[in-house]
N, C-alpha and C positions, 0 to 999 in steps of 0.2 A: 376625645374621650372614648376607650372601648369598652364594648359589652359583651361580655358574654354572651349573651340570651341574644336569640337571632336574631326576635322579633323586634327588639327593643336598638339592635344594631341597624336594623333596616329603618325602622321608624328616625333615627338619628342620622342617616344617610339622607332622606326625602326631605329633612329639615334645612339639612347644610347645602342640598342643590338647589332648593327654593329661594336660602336666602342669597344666594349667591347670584340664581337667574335674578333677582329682583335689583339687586345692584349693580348687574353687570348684561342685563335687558341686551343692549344693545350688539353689545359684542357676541354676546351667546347666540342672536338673531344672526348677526352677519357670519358667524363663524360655520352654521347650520348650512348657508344656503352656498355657502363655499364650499361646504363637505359635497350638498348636494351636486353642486354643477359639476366638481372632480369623477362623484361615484355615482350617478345616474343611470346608468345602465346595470350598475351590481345592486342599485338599493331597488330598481323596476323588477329586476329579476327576485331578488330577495323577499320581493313583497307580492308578485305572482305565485313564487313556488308555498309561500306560508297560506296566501288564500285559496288554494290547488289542496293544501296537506289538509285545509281546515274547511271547507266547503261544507261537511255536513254541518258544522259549530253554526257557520255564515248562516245557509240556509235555514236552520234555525230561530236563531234568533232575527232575523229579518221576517220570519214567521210569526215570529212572539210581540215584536214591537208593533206591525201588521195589527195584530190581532187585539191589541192594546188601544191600537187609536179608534178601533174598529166600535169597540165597547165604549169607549170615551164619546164617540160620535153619537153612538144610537142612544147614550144616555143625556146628551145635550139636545136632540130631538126625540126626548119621549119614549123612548121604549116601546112603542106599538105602530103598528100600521097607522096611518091615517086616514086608510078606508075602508078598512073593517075590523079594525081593531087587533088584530094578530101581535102580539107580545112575546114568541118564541125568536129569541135574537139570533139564533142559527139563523132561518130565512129570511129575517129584516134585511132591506137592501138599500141604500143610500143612492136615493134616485136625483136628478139633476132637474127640478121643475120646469125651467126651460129649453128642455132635453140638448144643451149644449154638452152633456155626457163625454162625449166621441172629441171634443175640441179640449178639453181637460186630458182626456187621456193621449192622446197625441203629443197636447206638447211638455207633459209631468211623467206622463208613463201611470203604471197602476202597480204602484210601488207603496211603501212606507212612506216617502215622501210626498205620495197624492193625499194619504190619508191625512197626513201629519197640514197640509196645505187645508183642506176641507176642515178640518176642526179649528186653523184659527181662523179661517174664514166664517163660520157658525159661531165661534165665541164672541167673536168682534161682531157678530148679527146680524150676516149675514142670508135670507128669505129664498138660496140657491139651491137650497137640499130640504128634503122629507124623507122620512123613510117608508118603504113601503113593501108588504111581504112579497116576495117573488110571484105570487099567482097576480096581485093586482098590478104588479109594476109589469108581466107580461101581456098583461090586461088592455094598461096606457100604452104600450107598446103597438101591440096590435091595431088599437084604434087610430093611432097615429097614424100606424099606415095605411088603414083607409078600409081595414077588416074587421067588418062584424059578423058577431055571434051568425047572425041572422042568412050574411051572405055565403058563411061558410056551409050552412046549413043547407042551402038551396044549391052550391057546387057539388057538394055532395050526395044529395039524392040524384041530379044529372049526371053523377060519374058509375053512382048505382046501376039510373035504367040502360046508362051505356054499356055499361059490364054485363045487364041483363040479356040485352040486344044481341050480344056478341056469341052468348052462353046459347041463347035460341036458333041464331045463325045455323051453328057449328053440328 
């Protein structure tokens, strides 16, 4: 049947290739992967040079779906810090409790896909992540590695009277 009207041609195209994969699955499968193995080096080229032309589109939206699971996460955990309450979801951070952090992103990367992994891992309830605002999560950070407040404190006035020292010297 034709149509005039584009839209309605095109909608009637998507109909008849559908019903057509549907009955004919297999073939359409096998005939795919024939084409592929003949044109493989013109369909790698064909599909570098489109993601080369379209790289700001990529970047984008790989930015947008990012930012999507981002807010999905910090809304499955609460929306605020869990150490002192901070609820601006710019510096919420999705902290890793058993600070296995570094072993997630080595072997996921820190991509769409780490986030897209953390959120069903949270929905299925998972106890791996909290969020927490940047100052306290550099906080645990620091104490982890075995620096306190307190010791910074005291290298610091010794680095003082040494610079004092130096200044009297001279």
């Amino acid at each position: 049947m034709v149509y005039k009207d584009k839209e309605k041609r095109k909608r009637y195209g998507r109909e008849q290739s559908r019903k057509y994969y549907k009955l004919h699955k297999d073939k359409v499968l096998k005939y795919h992967k024939k084409y592929y193995a003949e044109n493989r080096e013109k369909i790698i080229k064909k599909s570098r040079l489109w993601a080369y032309e379209n790289r700001g589109r990529n970047l984008r939206n790989s930015k947008m779906y990012r930012m999507r699971y981002r807010k999905k996460i910090q809304n499955l955990l609460g929306n605020k810090c869990i150490v002192c309450g901070e609820n601006d979801w710019r510096i919420l951070e999705i902290d890793h409790v058993n600070n296995d952090g570094y072993k997630e992103r080595k072997e996921i990367g820190c991509s769409y896909t780490a986030y897209r992994r953390i959120y069903n891992d949270i929905k299925v309830g998972s106890k791996r992540y909290q969020l927490l605002c940047s100052n306290c999560n550099m906080r645990k950070k620091m104490e982890r590695m075995g620096f306190k407040y307190k010791d910074i404190e005291k290298d610091m006035k010794e680095v003082e009277l040494s610079y004092e020292k130096r200044i009297n010297i001279s």
